[in-house]
N, C-alpha and C positions, 0 to 999 in steps of 0.2 A: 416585568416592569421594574424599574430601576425607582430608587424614591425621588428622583432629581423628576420623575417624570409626574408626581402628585402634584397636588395643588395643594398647598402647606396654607395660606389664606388667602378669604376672595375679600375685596371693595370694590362695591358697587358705587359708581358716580348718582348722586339724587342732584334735581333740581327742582326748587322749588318756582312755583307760577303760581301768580297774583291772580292770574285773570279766571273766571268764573266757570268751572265745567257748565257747557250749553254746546248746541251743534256738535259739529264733527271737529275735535281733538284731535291735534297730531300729534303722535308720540313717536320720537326720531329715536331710533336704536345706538345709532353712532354717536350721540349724542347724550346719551341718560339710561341705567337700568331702571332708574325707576324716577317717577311724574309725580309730584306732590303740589297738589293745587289747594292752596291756603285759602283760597276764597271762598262760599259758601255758593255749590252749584244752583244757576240759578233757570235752570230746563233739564228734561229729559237729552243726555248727552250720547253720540258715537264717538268711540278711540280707534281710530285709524291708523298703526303702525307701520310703521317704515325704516328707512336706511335712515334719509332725510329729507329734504324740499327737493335732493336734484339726483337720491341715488335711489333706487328699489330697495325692499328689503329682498327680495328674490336675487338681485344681483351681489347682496350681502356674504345669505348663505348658501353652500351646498346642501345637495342632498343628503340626507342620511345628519344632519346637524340638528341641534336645538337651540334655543334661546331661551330666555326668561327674562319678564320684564312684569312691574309692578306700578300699576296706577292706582293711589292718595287722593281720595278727594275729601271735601269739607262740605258739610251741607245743613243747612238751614232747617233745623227740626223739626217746626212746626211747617214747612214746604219744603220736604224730600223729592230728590230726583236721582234715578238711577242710569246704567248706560242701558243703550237700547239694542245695538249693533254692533258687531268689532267685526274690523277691516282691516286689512294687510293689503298695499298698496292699493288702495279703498277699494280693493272688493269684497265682498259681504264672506264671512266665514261663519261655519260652524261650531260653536265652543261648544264643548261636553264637560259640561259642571259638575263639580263633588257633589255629591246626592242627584243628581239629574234634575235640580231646579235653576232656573234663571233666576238671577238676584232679583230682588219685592224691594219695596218701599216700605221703610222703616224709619222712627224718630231717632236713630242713634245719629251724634253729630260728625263722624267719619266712616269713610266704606272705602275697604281695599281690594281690590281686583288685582290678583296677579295671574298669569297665562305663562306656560310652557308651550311653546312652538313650535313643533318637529313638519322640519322642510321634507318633505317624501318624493316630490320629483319637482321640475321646473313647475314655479304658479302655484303647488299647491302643498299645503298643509294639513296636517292635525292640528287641533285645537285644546290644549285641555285648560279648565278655569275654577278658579277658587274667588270664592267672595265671602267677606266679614263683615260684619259693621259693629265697629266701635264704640265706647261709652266710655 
């Protein structure tokens, strides 16, 4: 491997969103590594990832590729909500969390979720997930 062939530094595109984690979130790939929702979630929320409104994420990537992508939310201390679901071109996936637990509801005022996504054949993925909450 030649050094022309590293990655010498990565920047990630953020975009920040006003509007409230509730329902099903879409988080567009082509468009953001990472989702920062300034508002204070205000339901139990799904992050449905994609390409965008009009492309797959399956038509994104190959097989044998990954991704990574980071969802920021803000939330209301004393009424915490966490996500419920993650979807990839909304259908329902399996994420396998650090420690083997699914994020809890907790008083801290941010929780970060981020996902590495390895495409293994057409449709379908691994899943792996980290989750924080903040103070």
């Amino acid at each position: 491997m030649c050094s022309s062939d590293l990655i010498q530094q990565g920047i990630e595109k953020v975009t920040a969103n006003t509007t409230a984690s509730s329902g099903t979130v879409n988080f567009d790939l082509l468009n953001q590594a990472i989702l920062n929702k300034t508002s204070n979630a205000s339901a139990t929320f799904n992050i449905n990832v994609r390409g965008n409104s009009s492309v797959t994420l399956d038509t994104v990537m190959s097989s044998n590729q990954s991704m990574t992508c980071t969802y920021i939310t803000k939330k209301n201390t004393s009424s915490p909500h966490v996500m419920s679901t993650f979807l990839i071109d909304s259908v329902s996936q399996t994420v396998y969390w650090v420690g083997g637990a699914n994020p809890t509801t907790n008083a801290s005022p941010y929780d970060i979720y981020t996902f590495n996504i390895l495409k293994t054949a057409a449709n379908t993925y691994t899943v792996f997930g980290t989750f924080g909450s903040y103070s």
